[in-house]
RODREN-427741 format. One record per residue (C-alpha): residue number from 1; x, z, y; chain; residue in three letters. Coordinates in nm, 4 decimals, always signed. Layout:
<pts>
n xx zz yy chain res
NUM X Z Y A ALA
...
</pts>
This chain:
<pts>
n xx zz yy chain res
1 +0.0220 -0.0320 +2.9151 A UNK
2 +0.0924 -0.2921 +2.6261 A UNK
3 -0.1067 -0.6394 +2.5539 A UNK
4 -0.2967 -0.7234 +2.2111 A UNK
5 -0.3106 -1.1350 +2.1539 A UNK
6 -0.6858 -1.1048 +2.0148 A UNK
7 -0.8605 -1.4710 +1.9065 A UNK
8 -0.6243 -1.6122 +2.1023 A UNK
9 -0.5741 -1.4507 +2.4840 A UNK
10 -0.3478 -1.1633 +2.5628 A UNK
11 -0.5148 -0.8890 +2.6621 A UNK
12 -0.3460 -0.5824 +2.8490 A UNK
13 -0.4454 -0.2380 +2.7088 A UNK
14 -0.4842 +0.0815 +2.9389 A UNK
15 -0.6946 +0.3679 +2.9470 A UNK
16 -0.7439 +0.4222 +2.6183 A UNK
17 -0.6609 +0.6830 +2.4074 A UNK
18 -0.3384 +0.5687 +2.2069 A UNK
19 -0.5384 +0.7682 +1.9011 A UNK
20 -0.8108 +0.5257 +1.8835 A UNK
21 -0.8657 +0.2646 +1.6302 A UNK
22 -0.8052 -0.1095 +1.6470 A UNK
23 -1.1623 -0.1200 +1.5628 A UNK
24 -1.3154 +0.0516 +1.8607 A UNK
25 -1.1241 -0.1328 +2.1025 A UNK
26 -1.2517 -0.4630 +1.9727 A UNK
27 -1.6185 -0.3244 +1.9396 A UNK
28 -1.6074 -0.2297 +2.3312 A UNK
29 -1.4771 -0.5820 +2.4215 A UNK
30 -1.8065 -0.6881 +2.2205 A UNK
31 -1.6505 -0.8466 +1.9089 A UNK
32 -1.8414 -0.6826 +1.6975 A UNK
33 -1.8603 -0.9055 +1.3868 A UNK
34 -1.5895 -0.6135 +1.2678 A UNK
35 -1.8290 -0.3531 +1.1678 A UNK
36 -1.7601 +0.0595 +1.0904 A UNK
37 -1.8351 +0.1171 +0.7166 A UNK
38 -1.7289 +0.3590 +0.5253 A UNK
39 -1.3839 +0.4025 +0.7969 A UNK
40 -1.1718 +0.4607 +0.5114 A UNK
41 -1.0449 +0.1321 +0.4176 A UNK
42 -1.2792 +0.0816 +0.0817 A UNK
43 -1.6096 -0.1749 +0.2136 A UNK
44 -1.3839 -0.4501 +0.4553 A UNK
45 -1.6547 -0.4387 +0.7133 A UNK
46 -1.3479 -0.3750 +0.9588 A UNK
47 -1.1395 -0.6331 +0.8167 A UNK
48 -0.9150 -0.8351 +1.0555 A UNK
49 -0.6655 -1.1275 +1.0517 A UNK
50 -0.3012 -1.0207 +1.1535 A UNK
51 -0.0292 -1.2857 +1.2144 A UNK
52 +0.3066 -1.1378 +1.0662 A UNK
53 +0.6407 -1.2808 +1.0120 A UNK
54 +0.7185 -1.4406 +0.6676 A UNK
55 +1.0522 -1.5260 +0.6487 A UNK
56 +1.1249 -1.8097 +0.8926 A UNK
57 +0.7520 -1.8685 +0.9082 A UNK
58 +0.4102 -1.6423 +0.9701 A UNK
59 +0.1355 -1.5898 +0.7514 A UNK
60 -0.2458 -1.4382 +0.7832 A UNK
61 -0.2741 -1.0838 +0.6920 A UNK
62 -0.5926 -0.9079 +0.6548 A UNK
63 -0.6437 -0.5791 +0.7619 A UNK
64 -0.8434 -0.2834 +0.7982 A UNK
65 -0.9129 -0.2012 +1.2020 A UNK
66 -1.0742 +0.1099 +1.1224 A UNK
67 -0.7300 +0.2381 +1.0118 A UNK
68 -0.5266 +0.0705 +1.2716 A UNK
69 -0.4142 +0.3092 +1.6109 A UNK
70 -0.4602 +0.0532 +1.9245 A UNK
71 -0.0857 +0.0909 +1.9782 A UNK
72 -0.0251 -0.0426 +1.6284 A UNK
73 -0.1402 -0.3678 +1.7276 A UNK
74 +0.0779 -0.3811 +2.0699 A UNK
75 +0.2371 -0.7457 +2.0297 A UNK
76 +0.0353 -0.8214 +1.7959 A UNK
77 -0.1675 -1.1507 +1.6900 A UNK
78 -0.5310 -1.0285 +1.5749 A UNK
79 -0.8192 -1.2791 +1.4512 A UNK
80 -1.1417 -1.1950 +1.4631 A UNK
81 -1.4595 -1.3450 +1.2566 A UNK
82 -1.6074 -1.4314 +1.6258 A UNK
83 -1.1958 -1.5986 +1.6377 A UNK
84 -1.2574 -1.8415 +1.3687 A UNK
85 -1.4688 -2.1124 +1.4863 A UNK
86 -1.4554 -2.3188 +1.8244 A UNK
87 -1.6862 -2.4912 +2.0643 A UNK
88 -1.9127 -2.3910 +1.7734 A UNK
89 -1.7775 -2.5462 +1.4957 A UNK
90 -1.7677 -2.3117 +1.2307 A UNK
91 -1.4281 -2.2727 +1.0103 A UNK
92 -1.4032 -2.3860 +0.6367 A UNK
93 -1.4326 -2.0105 +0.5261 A UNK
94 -1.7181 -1.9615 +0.7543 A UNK
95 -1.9367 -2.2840 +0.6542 A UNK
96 -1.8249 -2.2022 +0.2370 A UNK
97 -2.0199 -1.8547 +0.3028 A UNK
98 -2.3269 -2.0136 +0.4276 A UNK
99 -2.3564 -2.3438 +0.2349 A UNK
100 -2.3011 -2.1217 -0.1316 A UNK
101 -2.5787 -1.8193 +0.0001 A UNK
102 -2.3425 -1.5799 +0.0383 A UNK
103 -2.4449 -1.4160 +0.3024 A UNK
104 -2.7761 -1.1868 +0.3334 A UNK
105 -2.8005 -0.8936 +0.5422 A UNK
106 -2.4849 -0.9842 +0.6791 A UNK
107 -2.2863 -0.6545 +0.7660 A UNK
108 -2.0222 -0.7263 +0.4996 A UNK
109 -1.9986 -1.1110 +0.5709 A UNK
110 -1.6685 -1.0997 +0.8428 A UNK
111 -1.4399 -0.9174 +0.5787 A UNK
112 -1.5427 -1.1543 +0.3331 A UNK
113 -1.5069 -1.5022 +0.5416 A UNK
114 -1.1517 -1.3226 +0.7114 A UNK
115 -1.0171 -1.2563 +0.3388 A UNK
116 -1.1283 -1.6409 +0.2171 A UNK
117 -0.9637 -1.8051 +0.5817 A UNK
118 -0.6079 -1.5785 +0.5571 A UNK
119 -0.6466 -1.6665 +0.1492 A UNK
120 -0.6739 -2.0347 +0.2389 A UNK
121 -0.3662 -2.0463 +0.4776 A UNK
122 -0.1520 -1.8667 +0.2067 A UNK
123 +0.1193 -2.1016 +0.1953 A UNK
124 +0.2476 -2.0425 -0.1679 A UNK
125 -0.1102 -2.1306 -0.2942 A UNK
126 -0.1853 -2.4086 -0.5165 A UNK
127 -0.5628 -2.4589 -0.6885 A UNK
128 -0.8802 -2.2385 -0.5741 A UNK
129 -0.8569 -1.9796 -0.3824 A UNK
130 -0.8010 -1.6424 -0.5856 A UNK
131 -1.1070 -1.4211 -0.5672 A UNK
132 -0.8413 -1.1289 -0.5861 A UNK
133 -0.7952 -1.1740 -0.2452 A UNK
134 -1.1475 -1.0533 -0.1600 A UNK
135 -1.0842 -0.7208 -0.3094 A UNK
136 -1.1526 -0.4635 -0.0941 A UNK
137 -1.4320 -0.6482 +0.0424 A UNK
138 -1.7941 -0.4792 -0.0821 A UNK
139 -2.1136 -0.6324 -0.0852 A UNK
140 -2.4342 -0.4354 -0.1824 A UNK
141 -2.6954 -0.7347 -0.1370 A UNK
142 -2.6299 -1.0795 -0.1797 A UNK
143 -2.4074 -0.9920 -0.4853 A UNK
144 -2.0465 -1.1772 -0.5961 A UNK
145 -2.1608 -1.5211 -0.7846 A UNK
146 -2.2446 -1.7135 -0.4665 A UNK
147 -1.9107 -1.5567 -0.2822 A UNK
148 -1.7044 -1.6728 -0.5559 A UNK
149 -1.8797 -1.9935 -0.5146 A UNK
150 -1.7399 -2.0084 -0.1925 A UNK
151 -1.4156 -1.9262 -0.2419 A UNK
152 -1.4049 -2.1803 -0.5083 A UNK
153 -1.5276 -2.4950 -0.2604 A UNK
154 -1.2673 -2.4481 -0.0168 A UNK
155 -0.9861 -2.6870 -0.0593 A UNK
156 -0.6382 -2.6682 +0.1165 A UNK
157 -0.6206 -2.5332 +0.4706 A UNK
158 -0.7409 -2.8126 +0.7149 A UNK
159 -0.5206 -2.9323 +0.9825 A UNK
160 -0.5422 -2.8140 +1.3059 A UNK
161 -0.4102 -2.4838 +1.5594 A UNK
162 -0.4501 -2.2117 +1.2438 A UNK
163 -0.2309 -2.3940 +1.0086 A UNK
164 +0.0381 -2.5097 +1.2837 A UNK
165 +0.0461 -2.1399 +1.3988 A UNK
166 +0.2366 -2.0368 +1.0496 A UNK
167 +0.4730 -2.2913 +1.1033 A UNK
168 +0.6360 -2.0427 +1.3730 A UNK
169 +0.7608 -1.6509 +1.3118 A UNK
170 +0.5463 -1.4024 +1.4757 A UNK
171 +0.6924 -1.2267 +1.7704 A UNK
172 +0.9255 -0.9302 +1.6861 A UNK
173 +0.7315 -0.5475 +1.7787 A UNK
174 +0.8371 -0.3983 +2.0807 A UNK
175 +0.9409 -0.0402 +2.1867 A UNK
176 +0.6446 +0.1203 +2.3812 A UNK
177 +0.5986 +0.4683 +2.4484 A UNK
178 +0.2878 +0.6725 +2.5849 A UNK
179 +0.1030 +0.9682 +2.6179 A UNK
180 +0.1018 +1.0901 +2.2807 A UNK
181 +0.2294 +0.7621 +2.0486 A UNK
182 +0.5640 +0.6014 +2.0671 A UNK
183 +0.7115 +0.3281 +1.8590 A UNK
184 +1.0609 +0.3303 +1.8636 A UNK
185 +1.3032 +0.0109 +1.7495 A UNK
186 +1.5808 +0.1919 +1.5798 A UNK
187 +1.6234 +0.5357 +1.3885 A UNK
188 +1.8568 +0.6955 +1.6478 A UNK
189 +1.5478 +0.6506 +1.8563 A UNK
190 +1.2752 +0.7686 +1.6521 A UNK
191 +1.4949 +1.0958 +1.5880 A UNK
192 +1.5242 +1.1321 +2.0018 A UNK
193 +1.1387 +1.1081 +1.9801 A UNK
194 +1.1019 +1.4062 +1.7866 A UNK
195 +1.3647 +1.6060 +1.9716 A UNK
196 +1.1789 +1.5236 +2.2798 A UNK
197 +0.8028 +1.5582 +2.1426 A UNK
198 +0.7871 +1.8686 +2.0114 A UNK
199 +0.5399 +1.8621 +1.7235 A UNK
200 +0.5675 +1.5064 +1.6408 A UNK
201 +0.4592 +1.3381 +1.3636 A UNK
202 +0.5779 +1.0259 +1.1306 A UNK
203 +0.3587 +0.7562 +1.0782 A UNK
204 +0.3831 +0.4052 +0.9165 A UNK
205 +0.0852 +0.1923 +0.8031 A UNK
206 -0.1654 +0.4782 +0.8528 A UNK
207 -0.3960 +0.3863 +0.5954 A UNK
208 -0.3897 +0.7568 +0.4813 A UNK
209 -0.3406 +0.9024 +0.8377 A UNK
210 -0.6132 +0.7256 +0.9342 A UNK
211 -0.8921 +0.8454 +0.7183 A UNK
212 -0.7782 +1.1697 +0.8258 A UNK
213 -0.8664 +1.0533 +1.2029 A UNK
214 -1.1868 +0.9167 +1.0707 A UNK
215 -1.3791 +1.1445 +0.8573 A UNK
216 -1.1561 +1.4603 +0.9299 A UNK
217 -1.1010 +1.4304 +1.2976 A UNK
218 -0.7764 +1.5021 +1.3017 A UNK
219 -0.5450 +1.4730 +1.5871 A UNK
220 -0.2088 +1.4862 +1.6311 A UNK
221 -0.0089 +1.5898 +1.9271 A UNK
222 +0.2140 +1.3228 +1.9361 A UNK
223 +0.2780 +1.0201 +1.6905 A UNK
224 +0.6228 +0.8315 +1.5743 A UNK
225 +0.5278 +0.5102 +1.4320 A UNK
226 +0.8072 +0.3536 +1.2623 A UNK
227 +0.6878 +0.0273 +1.2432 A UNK
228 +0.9255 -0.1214 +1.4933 A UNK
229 +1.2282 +0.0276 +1.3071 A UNK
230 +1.4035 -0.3082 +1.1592 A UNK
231 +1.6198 -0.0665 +0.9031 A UNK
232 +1.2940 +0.0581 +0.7651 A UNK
233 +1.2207 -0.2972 +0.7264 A UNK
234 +1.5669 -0.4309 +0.5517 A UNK
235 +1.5714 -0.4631 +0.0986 A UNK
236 +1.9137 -0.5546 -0.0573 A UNK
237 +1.9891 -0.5843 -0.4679 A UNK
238 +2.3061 -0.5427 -0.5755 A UNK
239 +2.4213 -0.5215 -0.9391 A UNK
240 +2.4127 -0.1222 -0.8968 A UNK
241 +2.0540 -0.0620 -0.7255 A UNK
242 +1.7568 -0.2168 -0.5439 A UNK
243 +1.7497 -0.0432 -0.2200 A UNK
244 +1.3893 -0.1124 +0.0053 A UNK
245 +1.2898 +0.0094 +0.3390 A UNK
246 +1.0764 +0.2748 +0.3811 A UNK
247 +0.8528 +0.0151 +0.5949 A UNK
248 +0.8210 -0.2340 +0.4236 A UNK
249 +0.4644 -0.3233 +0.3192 A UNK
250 +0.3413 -0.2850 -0.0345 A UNK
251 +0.2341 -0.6550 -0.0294 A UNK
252 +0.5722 -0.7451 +0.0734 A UNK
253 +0.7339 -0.5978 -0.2360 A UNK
254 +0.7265 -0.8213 -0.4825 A UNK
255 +0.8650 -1.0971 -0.2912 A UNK
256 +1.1680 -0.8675 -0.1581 A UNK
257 +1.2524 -0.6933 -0.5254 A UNK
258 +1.3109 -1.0163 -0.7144 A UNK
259 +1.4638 -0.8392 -0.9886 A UNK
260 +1.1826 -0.6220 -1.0655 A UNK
261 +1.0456 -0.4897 -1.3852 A UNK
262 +0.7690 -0.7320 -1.5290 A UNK
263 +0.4957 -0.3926 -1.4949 A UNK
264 +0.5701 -0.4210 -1.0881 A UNK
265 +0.3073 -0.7172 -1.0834 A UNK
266 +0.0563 -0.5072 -1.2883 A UNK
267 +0.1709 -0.1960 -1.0968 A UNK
268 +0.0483 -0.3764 -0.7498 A UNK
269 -0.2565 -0.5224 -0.8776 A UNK
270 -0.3767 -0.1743 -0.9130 A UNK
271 -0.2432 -0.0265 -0.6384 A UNK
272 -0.5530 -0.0241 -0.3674 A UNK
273 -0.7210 -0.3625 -0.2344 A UNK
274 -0.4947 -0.6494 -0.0119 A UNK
275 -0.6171 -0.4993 +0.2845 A UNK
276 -0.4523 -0.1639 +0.2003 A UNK
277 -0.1289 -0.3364 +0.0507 A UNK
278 -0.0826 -0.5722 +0.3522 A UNK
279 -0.0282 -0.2281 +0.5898 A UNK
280 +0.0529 +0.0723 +0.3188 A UNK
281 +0.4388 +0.1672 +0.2727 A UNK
282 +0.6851 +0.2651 -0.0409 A UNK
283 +0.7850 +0.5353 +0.1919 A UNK
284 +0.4366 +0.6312 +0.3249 A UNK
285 +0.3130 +0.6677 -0.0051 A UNK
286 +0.5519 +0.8896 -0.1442 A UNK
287 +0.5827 +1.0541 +0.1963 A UNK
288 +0.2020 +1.2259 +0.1782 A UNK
289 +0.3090 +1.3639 -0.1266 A UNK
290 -0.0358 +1.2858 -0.3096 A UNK
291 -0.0256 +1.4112 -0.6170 A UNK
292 -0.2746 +1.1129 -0.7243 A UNK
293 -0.0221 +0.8708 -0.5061 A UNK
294 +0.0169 +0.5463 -0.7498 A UNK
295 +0.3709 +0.5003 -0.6758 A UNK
296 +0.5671 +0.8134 -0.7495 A UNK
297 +0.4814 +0.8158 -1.1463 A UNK
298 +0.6495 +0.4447 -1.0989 A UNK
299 +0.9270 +0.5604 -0.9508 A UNK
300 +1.0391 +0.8741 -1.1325 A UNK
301 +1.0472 +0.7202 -1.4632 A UNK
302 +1.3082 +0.4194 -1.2698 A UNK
303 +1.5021 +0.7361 -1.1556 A UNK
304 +1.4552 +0.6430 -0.8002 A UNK
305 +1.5789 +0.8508 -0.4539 A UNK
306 +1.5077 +0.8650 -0.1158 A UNK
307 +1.7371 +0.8527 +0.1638 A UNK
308 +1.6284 +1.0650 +0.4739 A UNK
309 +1.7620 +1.0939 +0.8037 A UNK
310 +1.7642 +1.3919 +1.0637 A UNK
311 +1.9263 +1.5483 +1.3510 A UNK
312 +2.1692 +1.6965 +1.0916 A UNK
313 +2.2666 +1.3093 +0.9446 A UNK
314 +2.1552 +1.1608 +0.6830 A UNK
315 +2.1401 +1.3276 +0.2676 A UNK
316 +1.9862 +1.1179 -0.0408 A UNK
317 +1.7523 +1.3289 -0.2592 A UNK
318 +1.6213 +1.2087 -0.5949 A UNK
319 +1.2575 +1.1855 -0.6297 A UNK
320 +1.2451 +1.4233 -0.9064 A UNK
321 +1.3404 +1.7204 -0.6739 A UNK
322 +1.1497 +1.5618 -0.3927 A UNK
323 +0.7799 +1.6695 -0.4474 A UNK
324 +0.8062 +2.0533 -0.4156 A UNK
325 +0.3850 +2.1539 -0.3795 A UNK
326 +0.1266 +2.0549 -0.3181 A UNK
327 +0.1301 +1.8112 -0.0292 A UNK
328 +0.4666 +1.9065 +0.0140 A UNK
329 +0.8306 +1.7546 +0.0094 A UNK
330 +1.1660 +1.8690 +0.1243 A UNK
331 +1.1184 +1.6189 +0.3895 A UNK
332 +1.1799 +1.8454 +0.6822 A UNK
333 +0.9673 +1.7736 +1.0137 A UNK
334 +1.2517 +1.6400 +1.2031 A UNK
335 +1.3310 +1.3761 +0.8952 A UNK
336 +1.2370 +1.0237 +0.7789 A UNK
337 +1.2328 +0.8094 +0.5046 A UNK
338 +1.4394 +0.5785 +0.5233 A UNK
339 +1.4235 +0.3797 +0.2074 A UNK
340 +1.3934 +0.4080 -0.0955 A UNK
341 +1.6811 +0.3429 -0.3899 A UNK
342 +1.6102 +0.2603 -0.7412 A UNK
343 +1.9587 +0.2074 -0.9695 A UNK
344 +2.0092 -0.0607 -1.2327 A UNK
345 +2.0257 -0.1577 -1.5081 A UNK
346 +1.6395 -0.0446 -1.5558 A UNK
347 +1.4876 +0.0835 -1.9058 A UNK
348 +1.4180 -0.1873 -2.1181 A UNK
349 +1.0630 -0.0682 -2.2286 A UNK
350 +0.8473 +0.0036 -1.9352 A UNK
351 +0.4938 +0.0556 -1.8984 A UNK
352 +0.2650 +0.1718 -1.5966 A UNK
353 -0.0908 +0.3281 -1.6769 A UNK
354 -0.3899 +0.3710 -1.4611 A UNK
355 -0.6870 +0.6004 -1.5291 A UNK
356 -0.9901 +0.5580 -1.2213 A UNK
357 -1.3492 +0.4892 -1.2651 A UNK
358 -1.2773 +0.1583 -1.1817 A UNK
359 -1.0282 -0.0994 -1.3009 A UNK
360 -0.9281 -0.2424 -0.9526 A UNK
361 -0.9242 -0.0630 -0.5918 A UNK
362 -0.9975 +0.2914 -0.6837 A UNK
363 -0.8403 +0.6369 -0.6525 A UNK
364 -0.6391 +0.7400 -0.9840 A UNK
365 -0.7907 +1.0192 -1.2150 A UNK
366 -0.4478 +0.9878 -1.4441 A UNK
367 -0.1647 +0.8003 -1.3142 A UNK
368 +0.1568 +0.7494 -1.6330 A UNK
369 +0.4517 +0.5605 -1.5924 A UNK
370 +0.6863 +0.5570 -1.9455 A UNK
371 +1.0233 +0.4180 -2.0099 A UNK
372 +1.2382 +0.4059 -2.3397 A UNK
373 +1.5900 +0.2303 -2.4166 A UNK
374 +1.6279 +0.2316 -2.7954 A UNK
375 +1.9704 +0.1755 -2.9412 A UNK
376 +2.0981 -0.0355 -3.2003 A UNK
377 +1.9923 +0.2156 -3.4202 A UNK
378 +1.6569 +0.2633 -3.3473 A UNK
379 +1.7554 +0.5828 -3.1480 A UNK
380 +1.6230 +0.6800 -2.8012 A UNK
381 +1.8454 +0.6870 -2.6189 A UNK
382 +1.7176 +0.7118 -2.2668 A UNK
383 +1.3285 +0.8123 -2.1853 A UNK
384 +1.1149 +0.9595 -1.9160 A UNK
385 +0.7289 +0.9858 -1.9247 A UNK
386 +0.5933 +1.0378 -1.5599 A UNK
387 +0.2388 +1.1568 -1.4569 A UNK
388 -0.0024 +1.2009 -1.1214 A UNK
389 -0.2866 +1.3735 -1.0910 A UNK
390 -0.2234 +1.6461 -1.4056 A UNK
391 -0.0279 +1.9388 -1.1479 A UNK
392 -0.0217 +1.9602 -0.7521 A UNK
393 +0.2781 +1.7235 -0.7506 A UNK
394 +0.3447 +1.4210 -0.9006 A UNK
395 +0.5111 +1.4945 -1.2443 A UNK
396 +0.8196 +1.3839 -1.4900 A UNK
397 +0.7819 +1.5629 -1.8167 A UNK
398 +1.1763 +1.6257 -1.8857 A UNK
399 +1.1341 +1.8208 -2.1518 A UNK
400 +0.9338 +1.6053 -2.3534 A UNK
401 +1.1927 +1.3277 -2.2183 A UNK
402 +1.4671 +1.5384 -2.3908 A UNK
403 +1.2633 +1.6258 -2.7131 A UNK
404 +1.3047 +1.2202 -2.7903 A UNK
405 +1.6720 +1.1206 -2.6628 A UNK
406 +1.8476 +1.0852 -3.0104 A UNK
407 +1.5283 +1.0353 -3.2735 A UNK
408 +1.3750 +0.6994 -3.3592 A UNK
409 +1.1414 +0.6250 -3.1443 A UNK
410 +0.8287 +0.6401 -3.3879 A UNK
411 +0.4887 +0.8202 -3.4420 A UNK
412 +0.6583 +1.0978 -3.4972 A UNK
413 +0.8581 +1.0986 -3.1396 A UNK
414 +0.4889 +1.0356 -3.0284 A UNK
415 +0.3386 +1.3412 -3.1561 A UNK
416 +0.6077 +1.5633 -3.0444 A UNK
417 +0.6149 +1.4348 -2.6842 A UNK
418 +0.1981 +1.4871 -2.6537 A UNK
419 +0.2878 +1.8482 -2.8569 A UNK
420 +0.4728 +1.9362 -2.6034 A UNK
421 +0.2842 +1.7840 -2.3179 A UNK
422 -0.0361 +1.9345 -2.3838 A UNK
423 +0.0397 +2.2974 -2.2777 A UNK
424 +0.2340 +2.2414 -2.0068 A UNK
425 +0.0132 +2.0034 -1.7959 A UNK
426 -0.2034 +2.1728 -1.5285 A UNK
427 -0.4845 +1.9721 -1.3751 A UNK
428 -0.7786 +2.0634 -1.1813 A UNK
429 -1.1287 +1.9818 -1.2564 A UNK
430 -1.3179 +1.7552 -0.9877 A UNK
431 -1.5414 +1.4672 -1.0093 A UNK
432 -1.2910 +1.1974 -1.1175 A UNK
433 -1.2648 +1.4222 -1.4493 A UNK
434 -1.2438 +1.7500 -1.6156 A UNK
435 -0.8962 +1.9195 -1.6865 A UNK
436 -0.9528 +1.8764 -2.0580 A UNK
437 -1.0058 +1.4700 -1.9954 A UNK
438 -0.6926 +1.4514 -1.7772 A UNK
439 -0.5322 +1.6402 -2.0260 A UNK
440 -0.6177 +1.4654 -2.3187 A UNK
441 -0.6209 +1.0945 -2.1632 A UNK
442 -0.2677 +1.2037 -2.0839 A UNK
443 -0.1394 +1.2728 -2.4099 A UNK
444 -0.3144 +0.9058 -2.5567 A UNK
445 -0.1421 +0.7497 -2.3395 A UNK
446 +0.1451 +0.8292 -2.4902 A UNK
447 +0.0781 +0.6780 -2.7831 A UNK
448 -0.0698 +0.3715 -2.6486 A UNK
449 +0.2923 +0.3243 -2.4565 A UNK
450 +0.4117 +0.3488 -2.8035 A UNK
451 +0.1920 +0.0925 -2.9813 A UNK
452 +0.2496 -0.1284 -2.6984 A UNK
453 +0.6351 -0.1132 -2.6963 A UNK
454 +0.7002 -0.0595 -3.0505 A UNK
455 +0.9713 -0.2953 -3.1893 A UNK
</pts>
């Protein structure tokens, strides 16, 4: 048994299936302003408010229940919509919503008023609230204008239990263990978890893992959740390398690599909605192995590794050996991520491109990531051009890296990098786009790095 704090009360958890969602556990205790959607993290129907620590204070995280395990949310603070308001006065989000019209049938109306309260709270705001923070939140009736016109009315948090709430950390995550889930608090432990549960799998944010429970049904014998694992949660710089935990969250990333690349702001922006980004992981992400995952293209062309541990120690294996199939890495079953290292001094040009049917919160037809360091000369002298979705794994073109090391980087470089990319990229047909699009958009892209970067 574990407890959930939910709107406020702890509430003790048993008899439930440690492979449910968040979501159904909330709908049974009839709070069901969090609706079922599309259950894979793309409408915010689900969407909830989750206290986490920032730094020495907390902050409001949304999230999506639908692709939250119950055990996930063991210690856990969790705000409803029905949370929001007391003795029926309505919170500032809540009143915005209805005072602008932004609210018709009503299904999608929680997400949005949860996304405009945690978006008020954020304590590094200054101005309106930013309607980027309602990404991932869908509406198909009332339309955007009036939503925006809430967002835009609401002034600085007001004063009262929400706001003095952030003022303390949120409670550090437990170890718990049941019938098929455990979350252990070290990596010594996690490893005896897999030694012990035979046929165990990893898991960190589950926003992938959990479409797979939702519109695949699939179930696992036993799960490792990693989220308790401090290391996993540790970053360090150093004048050598960045090197991040596995679990930290993607919306966490920025804040913790302060040395970043300028295209890590871009990079993020495109990578999913908030609601994704406040649970998904550097290490989850690279751990499915998608070969359409945003942050591997990133990450080869910055020459990163990852750092795995098993019963057999621990071994550091660049990313560019890493991905070997489809689905696949040399991530044995026993292993996990443990972070992820990225060496300075990074390329000076560097430029991350995404190809989807939609600019923000979409699934990547062509993912490129380019770097170039040019010489006093006007010589390459370092490049690597990066690409997902063109072969069953995530891809870094060395050859047409090599082609340019030593030339001037000019149109010429740029037609014999896309000469020799052309033959050698393999991608499938689907809906997102034919193989001759994905082909072709690949080789552009190329050339658009160059006008972009060109001295």
């Amino acid at each position: 048994m574990f407890t959930i704090r939910v709107n406020g009360d702890d509430i003790p958890v048993a008899d439930w299936s440690p492979q449910s969602t968040l979501l159904e556990f909330l709908r049974a205790r009839g709070l069901t302003g969090s609706k079922e959607g599309c259950a894979e993290g793309e409408c915010g129907a689900c969407a909830v408010a989750m206290v986490v620590r920032d730094g020495s204070r907390s902050a409001y995280r949304v999230v999506n229940s639908c692709l939250m395990l119950l055990p996930m949310a063991a210690d856990r603070e969790i705000y409803t919509v029905e949370g929001l308001s007391a003795n029926g006065v309505l919170q500032d989000a809540q009143m915005a919503m209805a005072a602008a019209g932004g609210s018709q049938c009503g299904y999608c109306t929680p997400g949005f008023v949860v996304s405009l309260f945690a978006e008020q709270h954020r304590a590094d705001r200054t101005g309106p609230c930013d309607t980027h923070a309602l990404a991932g939140n869908l509406c198909r009736c009332t339309g955007y204008r009036p939503i925006r016109d809430a967002a835009a009315s609401l002034g600085p948090a007001p004063a009262g239990p929400f706001r003095d709430r952030l003022t303390d950390p949120a409670a550090p995550l437990s170890s718990i263990a049941c019938a098929g889930y455990s979350r252990p608090a070290s990596v010594e432990a996690a490893l005896d978890a897999f030694r012990s549960q035979p046929g165990s799998v990893v898991v960190a944010g589950a926003t992938d893992m959990g479409v797979e429970w939702n519109l695949r049904r699939t179930r696992w014998p036993h799960l490792v959740d990693l989220d308790a694992v401090d290391e996993l949660h540790d970053s360090e710089e150093t004048a050598e390398a960045v090197r991040i935990g596995a679990a930290v969250p993607l919306a966490e990333l920025a804040a913790r690599w302060s040395s970043a690349p300028a295209v890590l702001a871009e990079w993020l922006t495109l990578f999913a909605s908030p609601l994704i980004r406040n649970r998904a992981t550097l290490g989850g992400n690279l751990g499915t192995a998608s070969p359409i995952g945003d942050s591997a293209p990133l990450l080869l062309v910055l020459d990163a590794s990852v750092e795995l541990a098993g019963p057999r120690g621990r071994r550091v294996v660049p990313l560019n050996t890493f991905f070997v199939g489809y689905r696949k890495t040399m991530r044995q079953p026993d292993e996990i991520i443990v972070s992820v290292r990225i060496p300075r001094p990074y390329p000076e040009r560097l430029g991350f491109y995404k190809i989807a049917k939609r600019r923000f919160d979409d699934i990547s037809t062509v993912a490129a990531a380019m770097a170039i360091d040019v010489g006093a000369d006007g010589r390459v002298s370092r490049a690597r051009f990066a690409f997902g979705g063109v072969a069953a794994t995530p891809l870094l073109a060395t050859e047409a890296s090599d082609a340019v090391v030593g030339r001037p980087w000019n149109p010429d470089a740029v037609e014999r990098v896309q000469g020799i990319l052309a033959p050698r990229l393999a991608p499938l047909s689907d809906h997102r786009g034919s193989q001759d699009y994905r082909r072709d958009v690949s080789c552009s892209l190329i050339e658009k790095f160059w006008w972009e970067q060109r001295a």
